[in-house]
PDB file of N, H, CA, C and O in Angstrom:
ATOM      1  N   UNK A   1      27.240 -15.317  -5.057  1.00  0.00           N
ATOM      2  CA  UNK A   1      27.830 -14.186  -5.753  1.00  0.00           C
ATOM      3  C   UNK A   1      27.676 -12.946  -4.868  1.00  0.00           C
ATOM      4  O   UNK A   1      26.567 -12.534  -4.525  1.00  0.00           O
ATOM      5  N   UNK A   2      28.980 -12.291  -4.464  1.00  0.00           N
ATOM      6  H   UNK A   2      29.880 -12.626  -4.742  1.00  0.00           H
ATOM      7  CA  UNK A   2      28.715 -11.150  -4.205  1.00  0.00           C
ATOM      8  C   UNK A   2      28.309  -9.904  -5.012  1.00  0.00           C
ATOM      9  O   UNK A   2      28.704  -9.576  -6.131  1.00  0.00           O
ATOM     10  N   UNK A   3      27.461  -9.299  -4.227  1.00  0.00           N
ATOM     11  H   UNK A   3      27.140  -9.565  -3.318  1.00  0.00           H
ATOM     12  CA  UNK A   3      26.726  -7.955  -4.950  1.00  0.00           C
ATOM     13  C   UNK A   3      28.127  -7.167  -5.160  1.00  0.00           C
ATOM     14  O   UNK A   3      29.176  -7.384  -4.553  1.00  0.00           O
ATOM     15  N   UNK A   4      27.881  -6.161  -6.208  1.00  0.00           N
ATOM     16  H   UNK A   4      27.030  -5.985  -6.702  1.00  0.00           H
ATOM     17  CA  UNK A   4      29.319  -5.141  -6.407  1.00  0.00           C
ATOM     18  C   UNK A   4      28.688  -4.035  -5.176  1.00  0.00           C
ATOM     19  O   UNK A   4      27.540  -3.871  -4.763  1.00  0.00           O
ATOM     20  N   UNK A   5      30.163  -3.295  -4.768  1.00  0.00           N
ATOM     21  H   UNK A   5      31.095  -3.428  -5.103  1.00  0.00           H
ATOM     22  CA  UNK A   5      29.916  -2.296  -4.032  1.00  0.00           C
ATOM     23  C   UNK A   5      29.580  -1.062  -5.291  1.00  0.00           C
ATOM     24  O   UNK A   5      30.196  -0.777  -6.317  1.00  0.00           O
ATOM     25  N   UNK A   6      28.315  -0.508  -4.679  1.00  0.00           N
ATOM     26  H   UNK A   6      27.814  -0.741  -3.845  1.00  0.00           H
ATOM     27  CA  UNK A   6      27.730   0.418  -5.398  1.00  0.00           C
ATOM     28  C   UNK A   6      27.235   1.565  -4.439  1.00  0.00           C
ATOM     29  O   UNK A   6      26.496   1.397  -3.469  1.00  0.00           O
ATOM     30  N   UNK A   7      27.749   2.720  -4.857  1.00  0.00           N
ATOM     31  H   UNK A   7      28.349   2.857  -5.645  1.00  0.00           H
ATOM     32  CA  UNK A   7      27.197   3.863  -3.835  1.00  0.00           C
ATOM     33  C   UNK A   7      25.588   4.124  -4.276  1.00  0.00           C
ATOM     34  O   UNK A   7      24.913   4.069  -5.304  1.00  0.00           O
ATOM     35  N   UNK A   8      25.358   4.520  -2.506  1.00  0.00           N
ATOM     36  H   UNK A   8      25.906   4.565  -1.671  1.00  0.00           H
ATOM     37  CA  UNK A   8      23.756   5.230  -2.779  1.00  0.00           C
ATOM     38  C   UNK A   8      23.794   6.598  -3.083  1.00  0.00           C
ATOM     39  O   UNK A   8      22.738   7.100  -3.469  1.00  0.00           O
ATOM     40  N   UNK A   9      24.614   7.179  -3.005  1.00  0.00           N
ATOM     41  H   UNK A   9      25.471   6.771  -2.691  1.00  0.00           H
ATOM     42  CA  UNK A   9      24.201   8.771  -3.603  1.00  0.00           C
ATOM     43  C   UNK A   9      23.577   9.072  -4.910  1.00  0.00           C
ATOM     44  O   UNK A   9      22.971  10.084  -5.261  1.00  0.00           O
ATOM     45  N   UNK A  10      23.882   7.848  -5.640  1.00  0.00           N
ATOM     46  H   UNK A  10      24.374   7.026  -5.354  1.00  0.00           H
ATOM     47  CA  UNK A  10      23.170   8.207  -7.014  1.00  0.00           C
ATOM     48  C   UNK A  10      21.859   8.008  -6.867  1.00  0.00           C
ATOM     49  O   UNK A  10      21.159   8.549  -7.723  1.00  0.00           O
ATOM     50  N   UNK A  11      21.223   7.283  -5.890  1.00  0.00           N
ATOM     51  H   UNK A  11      21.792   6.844  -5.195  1.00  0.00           H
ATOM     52  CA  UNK A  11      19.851   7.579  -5.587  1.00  0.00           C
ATOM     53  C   UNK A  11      19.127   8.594  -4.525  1.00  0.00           C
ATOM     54  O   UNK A  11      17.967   8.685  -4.123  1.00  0.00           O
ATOM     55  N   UNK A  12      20.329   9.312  -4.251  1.00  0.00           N
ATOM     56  H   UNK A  12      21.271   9.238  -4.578  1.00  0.00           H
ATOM     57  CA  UNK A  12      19.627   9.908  -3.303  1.00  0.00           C
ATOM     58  C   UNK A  12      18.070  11.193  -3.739  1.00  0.00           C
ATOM     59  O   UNK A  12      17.091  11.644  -3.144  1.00  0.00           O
ATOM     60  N   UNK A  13      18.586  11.285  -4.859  1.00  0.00           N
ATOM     61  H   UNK A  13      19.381  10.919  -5.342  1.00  0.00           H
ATOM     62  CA  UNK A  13      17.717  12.495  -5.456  1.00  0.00           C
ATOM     63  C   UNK A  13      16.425  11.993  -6.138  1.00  0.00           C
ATOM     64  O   UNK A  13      15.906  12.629  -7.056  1.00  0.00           O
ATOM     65  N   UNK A  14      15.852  10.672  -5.597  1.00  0.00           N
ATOM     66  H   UNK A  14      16.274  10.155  -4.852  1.00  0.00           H
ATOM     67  CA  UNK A  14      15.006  10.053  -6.003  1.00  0.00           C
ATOM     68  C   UNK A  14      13.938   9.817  -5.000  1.00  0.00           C
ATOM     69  O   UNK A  14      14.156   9.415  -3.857  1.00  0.00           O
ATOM     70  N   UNK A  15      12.681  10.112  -5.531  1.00  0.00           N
ATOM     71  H   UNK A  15      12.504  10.439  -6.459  1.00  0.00           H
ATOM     72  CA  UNK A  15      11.295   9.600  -4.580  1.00  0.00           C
ATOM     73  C   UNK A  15      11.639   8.523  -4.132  1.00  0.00           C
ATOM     74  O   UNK A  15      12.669   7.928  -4.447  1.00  0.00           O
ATOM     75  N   UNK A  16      10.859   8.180  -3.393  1.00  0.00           N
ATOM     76  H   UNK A  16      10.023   8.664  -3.137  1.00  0.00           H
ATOM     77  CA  UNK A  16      10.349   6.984  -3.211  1.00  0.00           C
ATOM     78  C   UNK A  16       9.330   6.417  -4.116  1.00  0.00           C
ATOM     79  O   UNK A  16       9.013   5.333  -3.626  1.00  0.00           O
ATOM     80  N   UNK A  17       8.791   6.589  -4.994  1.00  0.00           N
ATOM     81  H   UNK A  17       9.049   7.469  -5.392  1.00  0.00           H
ATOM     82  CA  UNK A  17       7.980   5.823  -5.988  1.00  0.00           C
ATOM     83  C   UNK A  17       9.715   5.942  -7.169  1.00  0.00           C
ATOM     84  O   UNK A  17      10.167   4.876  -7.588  1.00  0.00           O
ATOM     85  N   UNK A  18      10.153   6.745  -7.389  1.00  0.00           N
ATOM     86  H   UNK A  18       9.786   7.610  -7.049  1.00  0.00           H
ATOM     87  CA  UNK A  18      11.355   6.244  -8.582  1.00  0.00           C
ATOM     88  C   UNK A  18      12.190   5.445  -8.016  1.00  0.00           C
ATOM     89  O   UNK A  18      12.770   4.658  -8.763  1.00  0.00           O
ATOM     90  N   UNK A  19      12.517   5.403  -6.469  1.00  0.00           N
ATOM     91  H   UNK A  19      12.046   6.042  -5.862  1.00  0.00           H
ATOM     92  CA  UNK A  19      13.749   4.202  -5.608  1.00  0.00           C
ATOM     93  C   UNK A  19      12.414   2.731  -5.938  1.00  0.00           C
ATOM     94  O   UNK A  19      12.898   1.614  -5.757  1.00  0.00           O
ATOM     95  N   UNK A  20      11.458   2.746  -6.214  1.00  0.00           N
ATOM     96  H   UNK A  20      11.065   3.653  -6.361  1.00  0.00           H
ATOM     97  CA  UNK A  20      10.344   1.101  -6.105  1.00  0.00           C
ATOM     98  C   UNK A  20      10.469   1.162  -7.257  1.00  0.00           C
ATOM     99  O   UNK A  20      10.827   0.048  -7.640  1.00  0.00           O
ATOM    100  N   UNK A  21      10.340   2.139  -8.433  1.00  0.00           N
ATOM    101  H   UNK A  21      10.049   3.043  -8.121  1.00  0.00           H
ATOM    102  CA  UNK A  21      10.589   2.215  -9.879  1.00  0.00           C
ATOM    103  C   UNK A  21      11.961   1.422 -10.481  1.00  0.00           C
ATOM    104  O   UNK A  21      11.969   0.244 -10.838  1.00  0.00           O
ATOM    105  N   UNK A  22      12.953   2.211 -10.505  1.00  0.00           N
ATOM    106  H   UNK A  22      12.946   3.168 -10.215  1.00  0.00           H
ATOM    107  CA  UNK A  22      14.068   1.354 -10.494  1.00  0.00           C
ATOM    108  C   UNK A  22      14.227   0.057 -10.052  1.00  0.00           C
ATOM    109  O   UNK A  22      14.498  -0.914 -10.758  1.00  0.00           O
ATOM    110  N   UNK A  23      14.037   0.075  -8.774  1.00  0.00           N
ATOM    111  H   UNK A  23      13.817   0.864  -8.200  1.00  0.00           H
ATOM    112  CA  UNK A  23      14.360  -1.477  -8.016  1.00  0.00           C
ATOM    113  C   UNK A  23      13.456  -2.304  -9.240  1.00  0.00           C
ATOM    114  O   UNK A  23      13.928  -3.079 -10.072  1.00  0.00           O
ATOM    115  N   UNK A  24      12.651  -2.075  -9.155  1.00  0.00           N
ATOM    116  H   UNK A  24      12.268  -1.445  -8.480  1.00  0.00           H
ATOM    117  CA  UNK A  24      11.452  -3.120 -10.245  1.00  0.00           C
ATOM    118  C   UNK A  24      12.257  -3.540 -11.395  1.00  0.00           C
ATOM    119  O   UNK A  24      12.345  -4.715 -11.750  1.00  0.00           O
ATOM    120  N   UNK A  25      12.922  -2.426 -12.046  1.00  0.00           N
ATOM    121  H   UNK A  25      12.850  -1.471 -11.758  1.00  0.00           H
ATOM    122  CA  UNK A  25      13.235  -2.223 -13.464  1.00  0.00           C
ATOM    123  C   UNK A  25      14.710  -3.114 -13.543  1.00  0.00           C
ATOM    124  O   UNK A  25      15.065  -3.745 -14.538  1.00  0.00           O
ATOM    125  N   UNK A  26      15.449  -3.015 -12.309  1.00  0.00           N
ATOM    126  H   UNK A  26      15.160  -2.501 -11.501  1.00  0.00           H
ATOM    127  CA  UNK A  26      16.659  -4.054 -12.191  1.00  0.00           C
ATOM    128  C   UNK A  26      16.034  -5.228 -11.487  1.00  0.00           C
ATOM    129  O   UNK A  26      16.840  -6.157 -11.533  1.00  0.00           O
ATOM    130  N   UNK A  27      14.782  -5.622 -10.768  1.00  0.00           N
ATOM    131  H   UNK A  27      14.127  -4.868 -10.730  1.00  0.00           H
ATOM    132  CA  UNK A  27      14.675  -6.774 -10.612  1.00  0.00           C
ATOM    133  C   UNK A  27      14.371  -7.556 -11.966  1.00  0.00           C
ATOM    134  O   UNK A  27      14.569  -8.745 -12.216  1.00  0.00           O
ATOM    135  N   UNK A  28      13.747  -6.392 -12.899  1.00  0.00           N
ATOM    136  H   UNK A  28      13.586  -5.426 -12.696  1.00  0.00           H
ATOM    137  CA  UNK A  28      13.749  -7.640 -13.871  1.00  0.00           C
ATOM    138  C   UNK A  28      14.322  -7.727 -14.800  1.00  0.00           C
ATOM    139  O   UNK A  28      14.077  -8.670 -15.552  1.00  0.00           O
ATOM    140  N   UNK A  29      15.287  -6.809 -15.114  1.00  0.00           N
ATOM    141  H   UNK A  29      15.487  -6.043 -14.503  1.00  0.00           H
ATOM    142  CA  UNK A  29      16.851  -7.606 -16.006  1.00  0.00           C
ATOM    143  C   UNK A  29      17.624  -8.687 -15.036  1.00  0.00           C
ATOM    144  O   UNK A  29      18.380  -9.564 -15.456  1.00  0.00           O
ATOM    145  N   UNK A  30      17.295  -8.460 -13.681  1.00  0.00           N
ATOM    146  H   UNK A  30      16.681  -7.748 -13.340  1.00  0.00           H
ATOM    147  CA  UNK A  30      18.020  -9.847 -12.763  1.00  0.00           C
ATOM    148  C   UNK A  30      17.389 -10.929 -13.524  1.00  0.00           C
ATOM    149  O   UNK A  30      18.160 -11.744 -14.030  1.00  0.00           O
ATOM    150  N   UNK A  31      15.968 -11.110 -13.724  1.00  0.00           N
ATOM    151  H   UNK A  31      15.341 -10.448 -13.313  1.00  0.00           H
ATOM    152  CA  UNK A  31      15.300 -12.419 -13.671  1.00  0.00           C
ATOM    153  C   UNK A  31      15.877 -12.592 -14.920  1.00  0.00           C
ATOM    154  O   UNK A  31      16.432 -13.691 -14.928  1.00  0.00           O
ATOM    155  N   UNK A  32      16.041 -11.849 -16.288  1.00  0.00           N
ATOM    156  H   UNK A  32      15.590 -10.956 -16.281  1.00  0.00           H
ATOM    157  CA  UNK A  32      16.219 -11.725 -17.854  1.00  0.00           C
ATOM    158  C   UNK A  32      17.644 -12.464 -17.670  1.00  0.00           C
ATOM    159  O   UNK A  32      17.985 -13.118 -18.655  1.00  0.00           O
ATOM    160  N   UNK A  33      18.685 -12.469 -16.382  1.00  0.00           N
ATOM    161  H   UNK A  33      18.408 -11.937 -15.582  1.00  0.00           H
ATOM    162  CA  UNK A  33      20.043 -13.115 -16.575  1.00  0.00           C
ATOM    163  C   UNK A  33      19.814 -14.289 -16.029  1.00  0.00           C
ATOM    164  O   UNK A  33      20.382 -15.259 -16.530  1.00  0.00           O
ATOM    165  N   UNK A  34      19.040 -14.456 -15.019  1.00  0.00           N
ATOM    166  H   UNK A  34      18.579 -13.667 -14.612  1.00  0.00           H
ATOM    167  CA  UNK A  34      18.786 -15.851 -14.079  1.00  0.00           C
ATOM    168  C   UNK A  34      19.537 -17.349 -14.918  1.00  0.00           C
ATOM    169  O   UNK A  34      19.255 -17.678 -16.070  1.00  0.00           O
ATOM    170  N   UNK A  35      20.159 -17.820 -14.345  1.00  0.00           N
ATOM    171  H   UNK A  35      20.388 -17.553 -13.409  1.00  0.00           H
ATOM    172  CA  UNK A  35      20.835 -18.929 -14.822  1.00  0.00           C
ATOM    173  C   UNK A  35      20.175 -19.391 -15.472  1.00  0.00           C
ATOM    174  O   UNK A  35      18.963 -19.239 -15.326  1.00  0.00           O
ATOM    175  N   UNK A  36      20.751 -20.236 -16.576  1.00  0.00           N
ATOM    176  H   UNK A  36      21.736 -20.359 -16.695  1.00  0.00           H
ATOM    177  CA  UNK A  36      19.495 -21.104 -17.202  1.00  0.00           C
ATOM    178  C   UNK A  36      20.259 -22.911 -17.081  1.00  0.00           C
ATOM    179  O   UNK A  36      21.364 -23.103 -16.573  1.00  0.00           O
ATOM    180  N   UNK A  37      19.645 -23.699 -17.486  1.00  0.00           N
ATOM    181  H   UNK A  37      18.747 -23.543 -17.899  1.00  0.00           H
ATOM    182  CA  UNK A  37      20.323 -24.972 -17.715  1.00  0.00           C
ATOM    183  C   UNK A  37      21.336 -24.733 -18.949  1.00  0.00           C
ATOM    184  O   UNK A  37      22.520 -25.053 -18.845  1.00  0.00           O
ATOM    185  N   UNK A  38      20.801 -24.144 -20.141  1.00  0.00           N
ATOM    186  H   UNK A  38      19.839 -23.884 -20.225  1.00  0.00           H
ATOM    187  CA  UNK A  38      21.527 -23.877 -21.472  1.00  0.00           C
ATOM    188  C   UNK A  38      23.227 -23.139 -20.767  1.00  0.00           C
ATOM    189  O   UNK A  38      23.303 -22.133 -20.062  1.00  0.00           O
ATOM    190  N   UNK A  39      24.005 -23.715 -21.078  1.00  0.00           N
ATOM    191  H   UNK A  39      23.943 -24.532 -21.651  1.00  0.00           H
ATOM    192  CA  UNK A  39      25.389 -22.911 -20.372  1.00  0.00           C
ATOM    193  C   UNK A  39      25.092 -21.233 -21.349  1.00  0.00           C
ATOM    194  O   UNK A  39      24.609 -21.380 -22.472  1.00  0.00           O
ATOM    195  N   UNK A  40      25.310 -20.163 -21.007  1.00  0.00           N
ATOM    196  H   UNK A  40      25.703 -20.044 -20.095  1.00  0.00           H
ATOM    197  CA  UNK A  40      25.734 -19.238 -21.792  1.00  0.00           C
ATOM    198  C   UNK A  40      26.625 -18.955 -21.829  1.00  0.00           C
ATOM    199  O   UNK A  40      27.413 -19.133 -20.901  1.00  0.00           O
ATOM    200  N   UNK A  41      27.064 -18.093 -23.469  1.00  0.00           N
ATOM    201  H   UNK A  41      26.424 -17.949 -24.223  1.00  0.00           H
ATOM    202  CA  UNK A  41      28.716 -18.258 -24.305  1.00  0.00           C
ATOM    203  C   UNK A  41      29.490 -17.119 -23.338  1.00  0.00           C
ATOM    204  O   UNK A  41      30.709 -17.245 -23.212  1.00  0.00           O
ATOM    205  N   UNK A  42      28.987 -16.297 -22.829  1.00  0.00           N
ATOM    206  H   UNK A  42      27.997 -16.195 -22.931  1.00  0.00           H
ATOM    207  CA  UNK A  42      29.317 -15.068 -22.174  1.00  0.00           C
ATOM    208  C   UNK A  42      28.838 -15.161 -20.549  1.00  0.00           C
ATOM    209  O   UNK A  42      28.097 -14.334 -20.018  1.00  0.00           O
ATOM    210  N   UNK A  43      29.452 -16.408 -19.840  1.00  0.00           N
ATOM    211  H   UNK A  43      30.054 -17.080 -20.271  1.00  0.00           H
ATOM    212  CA  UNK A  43      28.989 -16.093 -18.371  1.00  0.00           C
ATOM    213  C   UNK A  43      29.779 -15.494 -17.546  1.00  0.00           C
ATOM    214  O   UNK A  43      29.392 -15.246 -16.404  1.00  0.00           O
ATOM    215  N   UNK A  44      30.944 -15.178 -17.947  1.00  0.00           N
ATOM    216  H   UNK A  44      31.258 -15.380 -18.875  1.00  0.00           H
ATOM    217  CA  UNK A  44      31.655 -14.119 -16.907  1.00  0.00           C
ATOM    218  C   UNK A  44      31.687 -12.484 -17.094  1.00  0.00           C
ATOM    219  O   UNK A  44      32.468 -11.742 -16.497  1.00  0.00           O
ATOM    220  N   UNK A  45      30.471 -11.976 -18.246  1.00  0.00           N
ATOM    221  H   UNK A  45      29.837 -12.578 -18.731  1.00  0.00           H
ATOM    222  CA  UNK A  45      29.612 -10.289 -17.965  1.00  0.00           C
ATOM    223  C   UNK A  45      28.127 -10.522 -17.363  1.00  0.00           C
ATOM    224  O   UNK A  45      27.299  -9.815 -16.788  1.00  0.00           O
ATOM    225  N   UNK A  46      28.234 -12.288 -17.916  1.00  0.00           N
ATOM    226  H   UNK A  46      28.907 -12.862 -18.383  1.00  0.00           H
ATOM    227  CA  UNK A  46      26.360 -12.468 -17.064  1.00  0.00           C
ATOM    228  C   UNK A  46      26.753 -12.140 -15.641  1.00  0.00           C
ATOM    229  O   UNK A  46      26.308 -11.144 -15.070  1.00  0.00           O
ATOM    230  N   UNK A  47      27.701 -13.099 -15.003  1.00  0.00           N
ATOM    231  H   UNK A  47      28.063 -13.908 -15.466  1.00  0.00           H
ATOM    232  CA  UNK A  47      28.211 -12.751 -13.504  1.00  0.00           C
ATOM    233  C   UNK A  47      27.952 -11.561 -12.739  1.00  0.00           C
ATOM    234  O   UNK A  47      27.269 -11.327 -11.742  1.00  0.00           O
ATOM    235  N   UNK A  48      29.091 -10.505 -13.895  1.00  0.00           N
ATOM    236  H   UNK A  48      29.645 -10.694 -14.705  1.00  0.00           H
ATOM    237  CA  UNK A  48      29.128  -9.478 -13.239  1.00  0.00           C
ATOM    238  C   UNK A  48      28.273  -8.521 -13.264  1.00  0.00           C
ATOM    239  O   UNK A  48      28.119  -7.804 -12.275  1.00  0.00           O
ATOM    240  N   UNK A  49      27.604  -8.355 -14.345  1.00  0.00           N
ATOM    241  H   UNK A  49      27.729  -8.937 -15.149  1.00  0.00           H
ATOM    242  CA  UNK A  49      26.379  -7.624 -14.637  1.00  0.00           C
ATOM    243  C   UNK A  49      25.239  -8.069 -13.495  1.00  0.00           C
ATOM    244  O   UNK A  49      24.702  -7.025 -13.127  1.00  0.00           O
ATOM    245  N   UNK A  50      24.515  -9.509 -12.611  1.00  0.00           N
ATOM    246  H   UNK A  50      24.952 -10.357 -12.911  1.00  0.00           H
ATOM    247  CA  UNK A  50      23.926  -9.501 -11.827  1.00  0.00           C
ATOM    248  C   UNK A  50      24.978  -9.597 -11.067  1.00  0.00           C
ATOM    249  O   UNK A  50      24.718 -10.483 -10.252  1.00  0.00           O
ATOM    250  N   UNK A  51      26.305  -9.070 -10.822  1.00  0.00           N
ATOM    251  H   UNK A  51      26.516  -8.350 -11.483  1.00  0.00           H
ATOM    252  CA  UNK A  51      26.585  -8.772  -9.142  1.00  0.00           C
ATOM    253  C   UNK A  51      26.048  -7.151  -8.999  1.00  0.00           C
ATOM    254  O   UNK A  51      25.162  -6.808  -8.215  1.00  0.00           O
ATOM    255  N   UNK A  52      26.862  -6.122 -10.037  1.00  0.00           N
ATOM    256  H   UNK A  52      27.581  -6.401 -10.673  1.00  0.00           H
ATOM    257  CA  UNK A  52      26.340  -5.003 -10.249  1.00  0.00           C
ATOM    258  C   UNK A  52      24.953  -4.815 -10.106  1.00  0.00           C
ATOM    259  O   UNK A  52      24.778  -3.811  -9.416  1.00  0.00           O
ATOM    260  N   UNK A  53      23.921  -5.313 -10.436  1.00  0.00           N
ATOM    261  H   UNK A  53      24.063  -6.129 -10.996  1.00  0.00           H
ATOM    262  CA  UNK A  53      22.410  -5.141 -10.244  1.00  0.00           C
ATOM    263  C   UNK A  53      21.986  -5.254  -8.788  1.00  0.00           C
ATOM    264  O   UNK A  53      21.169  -4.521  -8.229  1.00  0.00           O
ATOM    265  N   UNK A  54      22.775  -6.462  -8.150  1.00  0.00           N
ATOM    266  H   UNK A  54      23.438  -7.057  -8.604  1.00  0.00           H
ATOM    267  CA  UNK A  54      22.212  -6.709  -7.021  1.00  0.00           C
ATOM    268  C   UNK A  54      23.392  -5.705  -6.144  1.00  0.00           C
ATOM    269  O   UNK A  54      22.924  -5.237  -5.106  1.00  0.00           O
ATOM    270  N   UNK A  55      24.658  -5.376  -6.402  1.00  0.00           N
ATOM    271  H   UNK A  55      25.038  -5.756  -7.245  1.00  0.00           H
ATOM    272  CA  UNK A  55      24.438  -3.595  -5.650  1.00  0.00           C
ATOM    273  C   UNK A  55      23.876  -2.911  -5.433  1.00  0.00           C
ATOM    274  O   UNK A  55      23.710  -2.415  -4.319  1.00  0.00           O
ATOM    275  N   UNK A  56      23.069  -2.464  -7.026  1.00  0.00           N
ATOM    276  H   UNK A  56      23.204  -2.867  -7.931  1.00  0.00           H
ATOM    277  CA  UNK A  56      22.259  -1.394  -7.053  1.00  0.00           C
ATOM    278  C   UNK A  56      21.016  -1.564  -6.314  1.00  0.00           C
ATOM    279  O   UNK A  56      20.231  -0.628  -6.167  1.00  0.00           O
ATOM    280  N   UNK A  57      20.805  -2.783  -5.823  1.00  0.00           N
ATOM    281  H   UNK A  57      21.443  -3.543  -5.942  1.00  0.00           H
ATOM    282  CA  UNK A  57      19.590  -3.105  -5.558  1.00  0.00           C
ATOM    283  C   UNK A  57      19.835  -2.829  -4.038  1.00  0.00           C
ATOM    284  O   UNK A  57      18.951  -2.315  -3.353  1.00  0.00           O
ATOM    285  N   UNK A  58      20.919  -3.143  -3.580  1.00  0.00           N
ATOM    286  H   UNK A  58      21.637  -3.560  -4.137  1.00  0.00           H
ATOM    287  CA  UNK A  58      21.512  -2.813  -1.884  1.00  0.00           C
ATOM    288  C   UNK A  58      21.379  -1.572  -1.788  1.00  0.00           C
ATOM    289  O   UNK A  58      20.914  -1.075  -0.763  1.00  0.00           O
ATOM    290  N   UNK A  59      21.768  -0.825  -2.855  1.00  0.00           N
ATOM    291  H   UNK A  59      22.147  -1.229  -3.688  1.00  0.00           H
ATOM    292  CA  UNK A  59      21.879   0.770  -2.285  1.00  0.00           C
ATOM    293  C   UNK A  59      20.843   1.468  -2.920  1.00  0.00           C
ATOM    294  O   UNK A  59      21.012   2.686  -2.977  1.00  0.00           O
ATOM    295  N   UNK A  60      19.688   0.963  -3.474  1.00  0.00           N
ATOM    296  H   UNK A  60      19.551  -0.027  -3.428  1.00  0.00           H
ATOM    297  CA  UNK A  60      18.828   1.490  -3.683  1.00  0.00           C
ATOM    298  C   UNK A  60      17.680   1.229  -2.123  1.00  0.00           C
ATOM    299  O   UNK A  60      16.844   2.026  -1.697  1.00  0.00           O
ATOM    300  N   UNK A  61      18.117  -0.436  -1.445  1.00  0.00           N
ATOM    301  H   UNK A  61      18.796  -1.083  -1.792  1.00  0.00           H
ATOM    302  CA  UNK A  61      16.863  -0.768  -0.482  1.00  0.00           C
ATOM    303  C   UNK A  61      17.522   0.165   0.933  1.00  0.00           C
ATOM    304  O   UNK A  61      16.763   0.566   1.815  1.00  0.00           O
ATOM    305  N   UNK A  62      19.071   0.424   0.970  1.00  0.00           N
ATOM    306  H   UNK A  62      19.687   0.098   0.253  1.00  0.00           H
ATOM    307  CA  UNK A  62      19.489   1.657   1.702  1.00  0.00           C
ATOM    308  C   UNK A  62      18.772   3.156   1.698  1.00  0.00           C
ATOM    309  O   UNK A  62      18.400   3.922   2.587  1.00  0.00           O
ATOM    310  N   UNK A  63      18.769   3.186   0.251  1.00  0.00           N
ATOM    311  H   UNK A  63      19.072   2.564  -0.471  1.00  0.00           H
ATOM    312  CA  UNK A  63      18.374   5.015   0.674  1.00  0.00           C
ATOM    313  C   UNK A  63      16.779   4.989   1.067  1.00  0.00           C
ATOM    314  O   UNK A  63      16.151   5.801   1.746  1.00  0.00           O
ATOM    315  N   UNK A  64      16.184   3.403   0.209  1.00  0.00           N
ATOM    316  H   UNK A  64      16.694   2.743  -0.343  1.00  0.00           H
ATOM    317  CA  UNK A  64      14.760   3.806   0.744  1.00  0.00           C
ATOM    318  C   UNK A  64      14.591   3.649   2.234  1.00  0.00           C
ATOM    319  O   UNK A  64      13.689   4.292   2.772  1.00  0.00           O
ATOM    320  N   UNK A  65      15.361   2.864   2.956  1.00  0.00           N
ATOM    321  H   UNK A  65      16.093   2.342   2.519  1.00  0.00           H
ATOM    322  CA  UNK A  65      15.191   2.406   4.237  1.00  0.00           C
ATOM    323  C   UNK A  65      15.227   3.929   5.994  1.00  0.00           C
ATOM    324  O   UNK A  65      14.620   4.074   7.055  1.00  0.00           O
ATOM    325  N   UNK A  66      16.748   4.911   4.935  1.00  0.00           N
ATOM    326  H   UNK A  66      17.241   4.793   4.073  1.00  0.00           H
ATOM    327  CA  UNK A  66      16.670   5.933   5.125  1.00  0.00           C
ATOM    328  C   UNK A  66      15.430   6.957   5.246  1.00  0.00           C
ATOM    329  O   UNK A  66      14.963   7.580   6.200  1.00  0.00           O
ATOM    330  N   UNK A  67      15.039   6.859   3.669  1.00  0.00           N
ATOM    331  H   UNK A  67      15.418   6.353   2.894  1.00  0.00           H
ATOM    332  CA  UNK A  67      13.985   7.831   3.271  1.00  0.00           C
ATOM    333  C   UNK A  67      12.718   7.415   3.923  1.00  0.00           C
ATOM    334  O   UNK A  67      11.658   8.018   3.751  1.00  0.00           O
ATOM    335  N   UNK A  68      12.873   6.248   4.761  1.00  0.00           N
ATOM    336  H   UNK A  68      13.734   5.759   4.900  1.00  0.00           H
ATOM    337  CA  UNK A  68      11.158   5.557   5.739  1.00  0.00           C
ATOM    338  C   UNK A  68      10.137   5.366   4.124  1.00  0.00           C
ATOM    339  O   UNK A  68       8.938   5.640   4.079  1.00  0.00           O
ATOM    340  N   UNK A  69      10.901   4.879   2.993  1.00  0.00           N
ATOM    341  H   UNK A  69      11.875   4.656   3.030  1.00  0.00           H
ATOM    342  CA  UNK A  69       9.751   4.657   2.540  1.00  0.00           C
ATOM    343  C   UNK A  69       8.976   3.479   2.474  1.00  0.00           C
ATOM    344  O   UNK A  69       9.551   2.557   1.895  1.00  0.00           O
ATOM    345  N   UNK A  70       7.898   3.246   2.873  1.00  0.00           N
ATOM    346  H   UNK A  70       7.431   3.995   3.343  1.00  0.00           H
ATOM    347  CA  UNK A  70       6.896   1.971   2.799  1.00  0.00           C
ATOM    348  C   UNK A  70       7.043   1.158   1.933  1.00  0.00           C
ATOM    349  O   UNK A  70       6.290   0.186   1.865  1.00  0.00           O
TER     350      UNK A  70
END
């Protein structure tokens, strides 16, 4: 699955402890969609909802990579 294209400017105005904050907070609605064996009734917003996450997650590990944060 490709990640959605998601701009980093919406993080730009963020620490570096709120860019590790966030990331955390969408890694774990990622895990909350993680496939399951059970088919779900709604898998084409599950889809897109973790492509969107794992954007945000690209352009969130961008601005930190920018910002040199550890």
């Amino acid at each position: 699955m490709q990640p959605a294209n998601v701009a980093p400017e919406q993080y730009l105005g963020m620490s570096c402890q709120q860019l590790k904050n966030e990331k955390r907070r969408i890694g774990t609605r990622q895990t909350d969609l993680a496939p399951t064996v059970i088919p779900v009734e709604d898998e084409p917003n599950r889809q897109a909802e973790l492509s969107q996450l794992s954007g945000e997650i690209k352009a969130i590990d961008k601005v930190s990579a920018d910002k040199k944060c550890g």
